[in-house]
C-alpha positions as CSV (number, residue, x, y, z in Angstrom):
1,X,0.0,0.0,0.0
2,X,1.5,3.3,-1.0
3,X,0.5,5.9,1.5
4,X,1.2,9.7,1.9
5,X,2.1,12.0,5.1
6,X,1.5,15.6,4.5
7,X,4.2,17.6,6.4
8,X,5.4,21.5,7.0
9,X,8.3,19.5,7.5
10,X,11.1,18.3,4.9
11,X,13.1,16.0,7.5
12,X,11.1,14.1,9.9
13,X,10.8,10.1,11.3
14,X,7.8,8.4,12.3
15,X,8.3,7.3,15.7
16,X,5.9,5.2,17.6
17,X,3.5,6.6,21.0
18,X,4.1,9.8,19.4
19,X,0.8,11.9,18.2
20,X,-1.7,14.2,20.2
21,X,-4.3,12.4,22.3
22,X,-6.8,14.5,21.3
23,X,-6.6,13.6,17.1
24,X,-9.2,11.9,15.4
25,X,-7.9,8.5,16.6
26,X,-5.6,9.5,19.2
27,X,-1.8,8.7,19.2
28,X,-0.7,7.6,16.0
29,X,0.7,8.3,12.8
30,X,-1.8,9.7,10.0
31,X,-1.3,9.0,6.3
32,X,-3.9,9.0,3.4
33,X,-3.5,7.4,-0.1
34,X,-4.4,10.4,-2.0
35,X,-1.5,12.8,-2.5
36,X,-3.4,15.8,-3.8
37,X,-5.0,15.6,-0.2
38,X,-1.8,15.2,1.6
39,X,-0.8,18.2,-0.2
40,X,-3.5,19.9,1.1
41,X,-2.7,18.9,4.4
42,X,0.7,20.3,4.5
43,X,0.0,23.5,4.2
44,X,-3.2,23.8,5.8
45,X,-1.7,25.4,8.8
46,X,-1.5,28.7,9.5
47,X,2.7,28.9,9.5
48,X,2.3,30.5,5.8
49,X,5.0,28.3,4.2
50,X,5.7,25.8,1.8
51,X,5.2,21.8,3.2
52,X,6.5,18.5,2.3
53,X,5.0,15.7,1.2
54,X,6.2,12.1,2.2
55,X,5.5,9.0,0.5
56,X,5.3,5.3,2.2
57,X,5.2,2.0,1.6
58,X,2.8,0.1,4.1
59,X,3.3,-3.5,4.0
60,X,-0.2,-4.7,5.3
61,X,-0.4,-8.2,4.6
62,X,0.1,-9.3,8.5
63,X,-1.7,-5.9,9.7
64,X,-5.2,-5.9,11.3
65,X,-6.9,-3.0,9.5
66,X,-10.2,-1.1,11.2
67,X,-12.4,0.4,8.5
68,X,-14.6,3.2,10.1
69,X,-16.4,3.6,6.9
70,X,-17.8,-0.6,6.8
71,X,-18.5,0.1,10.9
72,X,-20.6,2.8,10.0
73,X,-20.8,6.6,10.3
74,X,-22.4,6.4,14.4
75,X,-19.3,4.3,15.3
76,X,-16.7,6.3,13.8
77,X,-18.5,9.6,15.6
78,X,-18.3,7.4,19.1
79,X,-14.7,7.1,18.2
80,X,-14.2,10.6,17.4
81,X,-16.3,11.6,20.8
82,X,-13.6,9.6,22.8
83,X,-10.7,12.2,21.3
84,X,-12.4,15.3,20.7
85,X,-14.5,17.4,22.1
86,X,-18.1,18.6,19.6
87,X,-19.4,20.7,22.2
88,X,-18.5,22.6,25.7
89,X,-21.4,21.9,27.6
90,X,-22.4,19.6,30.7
91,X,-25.3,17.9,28.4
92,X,-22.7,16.9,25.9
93,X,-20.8,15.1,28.6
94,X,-23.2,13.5,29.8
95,X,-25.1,12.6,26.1
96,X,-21.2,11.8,24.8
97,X,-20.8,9.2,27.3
98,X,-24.1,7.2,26.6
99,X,-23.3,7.4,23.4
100,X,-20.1,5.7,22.8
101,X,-21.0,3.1,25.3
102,X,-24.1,2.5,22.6
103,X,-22.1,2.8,19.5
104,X,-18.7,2.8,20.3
105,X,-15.9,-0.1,19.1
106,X,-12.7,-0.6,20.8
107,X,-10.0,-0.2,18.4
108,X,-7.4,-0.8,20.6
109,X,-6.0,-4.0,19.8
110,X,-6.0,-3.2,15.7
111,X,-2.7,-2.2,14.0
112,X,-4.0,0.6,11.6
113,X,-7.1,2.6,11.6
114,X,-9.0,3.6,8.4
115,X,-11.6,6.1,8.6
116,X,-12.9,9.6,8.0
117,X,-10.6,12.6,8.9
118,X,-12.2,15.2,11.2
119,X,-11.0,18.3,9.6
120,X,-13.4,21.5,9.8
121,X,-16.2,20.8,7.3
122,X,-16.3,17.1,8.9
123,X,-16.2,19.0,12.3
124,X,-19.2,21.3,11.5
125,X,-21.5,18.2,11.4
126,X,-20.8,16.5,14.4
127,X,-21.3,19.6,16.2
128,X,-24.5,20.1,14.5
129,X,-25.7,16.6,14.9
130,X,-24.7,16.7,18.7
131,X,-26.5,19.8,19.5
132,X,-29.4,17.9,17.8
133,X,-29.6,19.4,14.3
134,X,-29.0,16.6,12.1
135,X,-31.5,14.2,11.3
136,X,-29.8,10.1,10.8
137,X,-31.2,9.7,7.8
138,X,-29.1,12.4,6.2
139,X,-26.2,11.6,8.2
140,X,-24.2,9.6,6.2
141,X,-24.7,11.9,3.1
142,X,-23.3,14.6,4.8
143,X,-20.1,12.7,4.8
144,X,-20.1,12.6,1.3
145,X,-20.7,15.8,0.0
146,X,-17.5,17.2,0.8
147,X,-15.1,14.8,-1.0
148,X,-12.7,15.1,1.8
149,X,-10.5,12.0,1.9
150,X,-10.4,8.8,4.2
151,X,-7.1,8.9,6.7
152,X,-5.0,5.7,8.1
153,X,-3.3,6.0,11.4
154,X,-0.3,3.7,12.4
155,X,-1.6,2.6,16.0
156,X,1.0,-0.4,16.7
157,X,4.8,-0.9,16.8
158,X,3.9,-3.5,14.2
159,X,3.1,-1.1,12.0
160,X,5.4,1.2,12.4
161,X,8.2,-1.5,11.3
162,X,6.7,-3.0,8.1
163,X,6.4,1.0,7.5
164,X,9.2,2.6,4.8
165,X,9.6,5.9,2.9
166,X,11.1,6.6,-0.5
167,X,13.0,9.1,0.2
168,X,13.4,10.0,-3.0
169,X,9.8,10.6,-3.4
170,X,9.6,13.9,-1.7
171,X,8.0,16.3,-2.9
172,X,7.5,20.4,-1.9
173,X,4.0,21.8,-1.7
174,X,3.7,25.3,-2.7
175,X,1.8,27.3,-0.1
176,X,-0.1,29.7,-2.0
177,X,-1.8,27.3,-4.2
178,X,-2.6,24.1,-2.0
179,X,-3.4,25.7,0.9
180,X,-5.9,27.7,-1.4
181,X,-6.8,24.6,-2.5
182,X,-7.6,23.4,1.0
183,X,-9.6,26.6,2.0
184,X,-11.9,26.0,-1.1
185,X,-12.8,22.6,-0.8
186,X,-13.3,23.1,2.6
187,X,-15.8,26.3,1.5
188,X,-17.5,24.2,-0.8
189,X,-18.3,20.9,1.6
190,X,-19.7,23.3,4.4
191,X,-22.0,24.9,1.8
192,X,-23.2,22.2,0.9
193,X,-23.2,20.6,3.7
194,X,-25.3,23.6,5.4
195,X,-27.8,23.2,2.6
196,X,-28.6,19.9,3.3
197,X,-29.0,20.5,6.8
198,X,-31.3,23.6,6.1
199,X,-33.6,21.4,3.5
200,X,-36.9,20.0,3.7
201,X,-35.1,16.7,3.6
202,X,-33.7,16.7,7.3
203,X,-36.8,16.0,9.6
204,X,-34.5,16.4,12.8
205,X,-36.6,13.1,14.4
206,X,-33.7,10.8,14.4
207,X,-31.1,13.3,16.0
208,X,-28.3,12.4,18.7
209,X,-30.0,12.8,22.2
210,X,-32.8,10.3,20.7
211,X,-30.3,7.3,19.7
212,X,-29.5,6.8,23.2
């Protein structure tokens, strides 16, 4: 499996138990197999300079893949409930809670992690499906509309040694245009997304406090 990391960085190594807690699957290292996208997400940052793009080869034959998208859109927002925070408030906390015990898959023991990547647009709608907004029979189209690209994080040391770059394979991302790039997809799925949510086809009877 060939695999891309975007970067603001030209030099780096992927090092295992490194990552932020509070990323869309926790500690890990996140990669996507669409390089457009990883260009994208080198520069889509507000450091205003050029990125890096880094490309991998993922031996996976031995690895134990999750796919978020075959689990199903309430599972991977369970998942992304147990990293990141949709909303401030004590209801949410509480609501949050029943709801990834209902819906929520433990991941731990998997190698890799496939799934959606919880950039803004993808944001937007689980906060507007928390705060009750979003009807489930919409749901999953929302996660369409936008176009914007399934992620795979390295959870296991496993992974991380059947793991190589081609170093010869880098590639610079020029600011200006990819980050531009980045802003206007990013335009384009919330407006869309927004119209959706605004139409005569979301009945807001199936919403998040009732799935508990």
């Amino acid at each position: 499996m060939i695999l891309y990391h975007g970067s603001p960085n030209r030099q780096f190594i992927p090092e295992y138990g490194l990552g932020e807690d509070k990323h869309d699957y926790g500690r890990g290292f996140y990669l996507t197999e669409n390089q457009d996208l990883a260009k994208e997400w080198a520069v889509c940052n507000p450091s205003n300079h050029d990125g890096w793009v880094h490309e991998y080869i993922l031996e996976e034959e031995n690895l134990t893949i999750f796919d978020f998208e075959r689990a199903g859109i309430l599972a991977w927002l369970a998942e992304l409930m147990k990293h990141r925070d949709a909303d401030h408030s004590r209801r949410y906390r509480v609501l949050s809670e029943k709801f990834i015990d209902k819906y929520g898959i433990d991941v731990s023991g998997y190698d890799v992690i496939r799934g959606w990547r919880a950039n803004a647009s993808y944001f937007y709608i689980a906060k507007a499906f928390v705060r009750d907004e979003v009807d489930m029979d919409i749901l999953e189209e929302l996660f369409h509309l936008g176009d914007l690209g399934i992620q795979y994080c390295l959870k296991s040391e496993k992974a991380f040694d059947v793991l190589t770059e081609d170093e010869s394979r880098v590639i610079k991302v020029d600011y200006s245009e990819f980050n531009r790039r980045y802003l206007e997809r990013d335009e384009r799925a919330r407006t869309a997304m927004k119209n959706l949510i605004n139409s005569e086809r979301n009945k807001v009877e199936k919403v998040f406090s009732t799935l508990i």
